[in-house]
DOLOLUM-496411 format. One record per residue: y negated, z, x negated of N, C-alpha, C in turn. Coordinates in steps of 0.001 Angstrom, whole numbers, padded with zeros to 6 digits, always signed. Atoms other than C-alpha are relative to their C-alpha. Last residue first. Layout:
BEGIN
YZXYZXYZX...
# end
This chain:
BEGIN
-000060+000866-001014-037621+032441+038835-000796+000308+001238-000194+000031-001114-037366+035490+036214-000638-001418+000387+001514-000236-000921-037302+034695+032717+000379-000263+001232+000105-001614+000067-033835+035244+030375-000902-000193+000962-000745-000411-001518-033064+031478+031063+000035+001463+000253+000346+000401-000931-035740+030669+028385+000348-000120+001272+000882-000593-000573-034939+033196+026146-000595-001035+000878+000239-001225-000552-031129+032321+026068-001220+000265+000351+000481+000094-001606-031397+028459+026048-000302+001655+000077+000935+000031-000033-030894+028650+021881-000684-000539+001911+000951-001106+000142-027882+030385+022223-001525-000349+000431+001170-000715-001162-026311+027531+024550-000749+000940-000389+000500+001330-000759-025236+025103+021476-000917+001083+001216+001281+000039+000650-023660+027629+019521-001396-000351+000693+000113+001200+001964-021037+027723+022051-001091-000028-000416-001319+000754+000434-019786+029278+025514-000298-000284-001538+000065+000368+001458-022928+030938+026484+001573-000031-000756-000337-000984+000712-023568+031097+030219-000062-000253-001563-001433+000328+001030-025847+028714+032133+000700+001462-000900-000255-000807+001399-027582+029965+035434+001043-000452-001018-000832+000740+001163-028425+028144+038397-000402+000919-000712+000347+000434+001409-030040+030526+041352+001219-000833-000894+001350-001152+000150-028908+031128+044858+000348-000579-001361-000249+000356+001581-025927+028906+046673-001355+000612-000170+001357+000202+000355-025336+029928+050177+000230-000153-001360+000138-000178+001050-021616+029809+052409-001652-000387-000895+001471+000356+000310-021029+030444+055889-000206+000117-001658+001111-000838+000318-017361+030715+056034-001194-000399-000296+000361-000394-001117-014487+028582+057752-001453+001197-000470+000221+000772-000754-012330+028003+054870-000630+000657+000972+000872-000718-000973-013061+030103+051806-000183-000249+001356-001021-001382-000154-010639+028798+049394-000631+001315+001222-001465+000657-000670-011987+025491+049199+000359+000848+000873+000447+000289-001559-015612+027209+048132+001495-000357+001041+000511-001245-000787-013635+028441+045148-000233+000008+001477-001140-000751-000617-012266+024843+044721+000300+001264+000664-000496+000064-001102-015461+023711+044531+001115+000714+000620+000942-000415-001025-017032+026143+042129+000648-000850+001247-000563-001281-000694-013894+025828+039813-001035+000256+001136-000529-000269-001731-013978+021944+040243-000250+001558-000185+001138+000046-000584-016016+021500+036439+000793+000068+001364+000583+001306+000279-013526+023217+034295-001113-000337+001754+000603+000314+001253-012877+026622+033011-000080-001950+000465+000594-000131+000715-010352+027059+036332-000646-000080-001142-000002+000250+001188-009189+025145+038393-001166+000385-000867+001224+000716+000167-008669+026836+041557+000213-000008-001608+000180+001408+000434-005946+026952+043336-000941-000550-000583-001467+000613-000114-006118+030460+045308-000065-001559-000309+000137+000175+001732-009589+032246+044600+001668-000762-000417+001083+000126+000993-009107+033281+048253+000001+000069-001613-000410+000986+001164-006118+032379+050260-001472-000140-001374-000871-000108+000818-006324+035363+052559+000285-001502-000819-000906+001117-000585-009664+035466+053170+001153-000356-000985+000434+001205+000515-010979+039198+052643+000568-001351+000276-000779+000314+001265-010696+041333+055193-000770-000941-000836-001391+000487-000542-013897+042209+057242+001022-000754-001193-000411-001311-001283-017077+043590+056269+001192-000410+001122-000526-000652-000275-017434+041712+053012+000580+001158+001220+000512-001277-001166-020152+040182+053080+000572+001373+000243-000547-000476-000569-019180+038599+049531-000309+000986+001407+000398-000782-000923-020737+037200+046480+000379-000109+001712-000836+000453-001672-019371+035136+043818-000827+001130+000593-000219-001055-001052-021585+034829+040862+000610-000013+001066-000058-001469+000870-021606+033046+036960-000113+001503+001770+001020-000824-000359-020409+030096+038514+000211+001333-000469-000520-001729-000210-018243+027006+037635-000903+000859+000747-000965+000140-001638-019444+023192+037787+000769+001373+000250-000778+000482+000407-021254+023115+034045+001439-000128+001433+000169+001455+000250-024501+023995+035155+000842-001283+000197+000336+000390+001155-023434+027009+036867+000152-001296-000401-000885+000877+000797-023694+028123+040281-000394+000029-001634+001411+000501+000163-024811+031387+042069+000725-001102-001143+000225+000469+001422-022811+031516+044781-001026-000069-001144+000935+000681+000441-023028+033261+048411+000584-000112-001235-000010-000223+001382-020681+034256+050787-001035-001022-000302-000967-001149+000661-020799+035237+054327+000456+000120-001026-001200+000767+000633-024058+033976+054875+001257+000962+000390+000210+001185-001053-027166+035575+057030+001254-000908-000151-000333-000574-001126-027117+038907+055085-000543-001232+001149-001156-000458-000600-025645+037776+052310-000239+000654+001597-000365+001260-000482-028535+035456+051117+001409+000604+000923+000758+000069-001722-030497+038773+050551+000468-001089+000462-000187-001179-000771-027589+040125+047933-000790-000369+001429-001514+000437+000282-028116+036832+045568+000478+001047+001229+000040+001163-001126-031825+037666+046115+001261-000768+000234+000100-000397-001400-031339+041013+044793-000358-000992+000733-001052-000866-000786-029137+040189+041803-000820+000080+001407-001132+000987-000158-031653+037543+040657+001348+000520+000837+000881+001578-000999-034534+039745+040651+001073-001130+000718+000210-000910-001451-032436+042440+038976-000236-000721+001025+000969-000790-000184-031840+039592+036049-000069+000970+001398-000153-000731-001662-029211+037309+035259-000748+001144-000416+001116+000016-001175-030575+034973+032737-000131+000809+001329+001514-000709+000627-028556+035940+029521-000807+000003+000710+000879+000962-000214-024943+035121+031030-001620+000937+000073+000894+000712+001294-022592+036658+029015-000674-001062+000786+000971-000898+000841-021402+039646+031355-000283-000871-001102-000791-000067+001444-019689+037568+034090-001104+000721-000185+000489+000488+000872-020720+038645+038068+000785+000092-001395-000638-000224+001183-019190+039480+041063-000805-000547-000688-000073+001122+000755-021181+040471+044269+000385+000325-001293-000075-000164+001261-020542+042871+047053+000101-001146-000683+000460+000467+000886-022089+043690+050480+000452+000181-001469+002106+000616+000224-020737+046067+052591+000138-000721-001302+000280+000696-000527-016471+047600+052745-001584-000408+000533-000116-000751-001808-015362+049714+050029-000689-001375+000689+001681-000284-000752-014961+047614+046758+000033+000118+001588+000315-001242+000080-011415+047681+045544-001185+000218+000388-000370-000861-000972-010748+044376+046981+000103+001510-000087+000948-000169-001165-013552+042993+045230+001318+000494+000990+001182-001171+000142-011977+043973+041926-000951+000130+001410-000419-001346+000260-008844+042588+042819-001099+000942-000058-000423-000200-001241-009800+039360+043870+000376+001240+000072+001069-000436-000988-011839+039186+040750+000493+000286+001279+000431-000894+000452-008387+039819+038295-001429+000018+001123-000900-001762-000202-006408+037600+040574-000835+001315-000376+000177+000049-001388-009137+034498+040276+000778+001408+000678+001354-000665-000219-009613+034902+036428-000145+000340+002104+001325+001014+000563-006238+034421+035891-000732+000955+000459+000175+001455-000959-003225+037490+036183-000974-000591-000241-000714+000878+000370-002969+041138+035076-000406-000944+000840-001436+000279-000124-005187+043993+035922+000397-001161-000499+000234+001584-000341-009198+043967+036073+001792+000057+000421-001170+001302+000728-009009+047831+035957-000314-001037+000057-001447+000330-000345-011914+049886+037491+000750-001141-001028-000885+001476+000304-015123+051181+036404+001373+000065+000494-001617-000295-000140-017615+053644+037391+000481-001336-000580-000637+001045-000563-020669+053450+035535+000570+000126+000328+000188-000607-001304-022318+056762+033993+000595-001084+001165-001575-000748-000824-019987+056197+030862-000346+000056+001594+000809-001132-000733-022458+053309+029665+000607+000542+000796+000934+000133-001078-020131+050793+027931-000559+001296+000389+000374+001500+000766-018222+050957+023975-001820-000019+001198+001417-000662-000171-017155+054728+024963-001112-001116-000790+000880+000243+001109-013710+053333+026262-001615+000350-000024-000216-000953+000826-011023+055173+028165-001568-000589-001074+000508-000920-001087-011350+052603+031490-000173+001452-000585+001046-000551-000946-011277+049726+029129-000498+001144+000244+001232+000277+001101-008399+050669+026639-001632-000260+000921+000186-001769+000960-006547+051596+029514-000886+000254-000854+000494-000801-001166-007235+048104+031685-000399+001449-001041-001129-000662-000765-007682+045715+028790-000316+001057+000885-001319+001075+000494-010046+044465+030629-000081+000380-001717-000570-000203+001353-012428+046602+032576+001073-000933-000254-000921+000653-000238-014287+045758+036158+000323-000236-001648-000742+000934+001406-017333+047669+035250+001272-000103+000829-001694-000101+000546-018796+048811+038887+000451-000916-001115-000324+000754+001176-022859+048955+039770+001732+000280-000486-000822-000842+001437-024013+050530+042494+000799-000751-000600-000601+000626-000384-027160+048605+044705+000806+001258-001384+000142+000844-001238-030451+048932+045297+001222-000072+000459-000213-000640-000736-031371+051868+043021+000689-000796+001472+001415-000204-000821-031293+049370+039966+000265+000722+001556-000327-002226-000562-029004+049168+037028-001271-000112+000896-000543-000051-001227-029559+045340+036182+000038+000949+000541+000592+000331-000542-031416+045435+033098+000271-000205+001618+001179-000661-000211-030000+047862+031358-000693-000470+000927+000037-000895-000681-026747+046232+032284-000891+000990+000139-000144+000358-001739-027445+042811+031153-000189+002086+000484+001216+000615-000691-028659+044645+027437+000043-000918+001906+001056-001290-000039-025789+046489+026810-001231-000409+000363-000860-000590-000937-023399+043277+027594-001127+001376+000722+000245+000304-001230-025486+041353+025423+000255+000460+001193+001344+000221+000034-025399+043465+022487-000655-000150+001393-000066-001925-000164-021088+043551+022842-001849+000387+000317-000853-000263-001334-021097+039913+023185-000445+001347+000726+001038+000859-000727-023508+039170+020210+000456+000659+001759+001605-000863+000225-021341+041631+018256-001021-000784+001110-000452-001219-001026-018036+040019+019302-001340+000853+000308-000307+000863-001077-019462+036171+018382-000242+001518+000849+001372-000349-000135-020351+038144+014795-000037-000609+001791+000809-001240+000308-017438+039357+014307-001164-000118+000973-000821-000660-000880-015382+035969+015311-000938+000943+000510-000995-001345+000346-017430+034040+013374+000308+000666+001265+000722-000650+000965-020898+031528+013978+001154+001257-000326+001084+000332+000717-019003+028364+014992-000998+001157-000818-000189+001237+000820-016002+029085+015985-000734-000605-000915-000405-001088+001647-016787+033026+017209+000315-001645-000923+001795-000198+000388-019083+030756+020512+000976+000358-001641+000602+001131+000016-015382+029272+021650-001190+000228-001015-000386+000778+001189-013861+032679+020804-000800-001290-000459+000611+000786+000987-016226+034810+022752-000014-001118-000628+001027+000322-001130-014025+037528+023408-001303-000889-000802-000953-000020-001427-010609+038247+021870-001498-000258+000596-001499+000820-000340-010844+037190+018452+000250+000487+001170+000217+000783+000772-013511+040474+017470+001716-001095+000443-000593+000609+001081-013054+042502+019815+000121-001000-000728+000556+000709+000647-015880+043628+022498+000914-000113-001743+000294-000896+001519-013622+045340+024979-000240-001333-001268-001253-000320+000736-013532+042897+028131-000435+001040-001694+000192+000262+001703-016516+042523+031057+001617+000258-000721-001123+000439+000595-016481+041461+034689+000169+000448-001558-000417+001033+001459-019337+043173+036038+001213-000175-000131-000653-000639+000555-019368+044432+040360+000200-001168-001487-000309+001146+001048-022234+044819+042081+001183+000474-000977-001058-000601+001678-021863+046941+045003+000401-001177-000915-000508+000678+000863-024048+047088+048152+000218+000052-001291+000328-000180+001381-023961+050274+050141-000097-001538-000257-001080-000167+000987-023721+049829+053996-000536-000259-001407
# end
């Protein structure tokens, strides 16, 4: 079966993505960094291994926009937290192997996607955590429903969302694969080229 990575991203507006990071060096320039980074993950990710799905936000504006690389498919995110909008996108993904990922974390690499993908075929989900108790990847065997209370109670933007995730998974083989920080604030630019290098 295929596997199918699927990005999280949002239309690079100034005051809507970013904000934390737009506090300190501007809105503009927060969106620009965003927008940069976005084009750069996905060059680097695009790889014959696996097909790639934007998961858009807003939906229309998204799935109309000539911001991302048209050859992508993309789907909606829809309404609701962060746990509705990924539960959604992996239930649009046919049934094999699929992992979610954000689009501002500077270290995810091909390398990183395909060993995040080889933990799936012994698991039934894998993570890849982040520093700060979240995670920049869910990943998914997918070849049977999904579990119905998944991404259900979890506190998000603080340090439980990785447990609570796991919570929500009762009864599944679960693997953890690379740390990766994202970029919330001034503070994490200067990690980018050193979490840019493969592992």
């Amino acid at each position: 079966m295929r596997q199918t990575l699927v990005v999280m991203l949002k239309e690079p507006h100034a005051g809507r993505v970013k904000t934390r990071l737009g506090r300190s060096i501007g809105m503009t320039a927060s969106a620009w960094w965003f927008r940069h980074q976005v084009n750069a993950l996905l060059r680097r990710i695009e790889d014959p291994r696996w097909d790639i799905v934007l998961a858009v936000s807003p939906d229309r504006e998204g799935l109309l926009s000539r911001v991302w690389p048209a050859h992508f498919a993309r789907v909606p995110q829809g309404h609701g937290d962060l746990g509705d909008r990924m539960g959604r996108a992996l239930a649009l993904c046919g049934p094999g192997p699929v992992c979610v990922i954000g689009a501002d974390i500077p270290g995810i690499t091909s390398k990183r996607i395909a060993r995040a993908f080889s933990y799936l075929g012994s698991n039934d989900a894998v993570f890849g955590p982040a520093p700060d108790g979240g995670y920049w990847l869910v990943g998914l065997k997918h070849t049977a429903p999904l579990p119905s209370r998944l991404f259900q109670n979890v506190r998000w933007s603080t340090q439980h969302a990785l447990t609570d995730t796991e919570a929500s998974m009762p009864g599944l083989r679960i693997a953890h694969c690379d740390t990766l920080r994202d970029v919330d604030t001034v503070d994490d630019l200067p990690m980018t080229a050193r979490s840019g290098r493969d592992s």
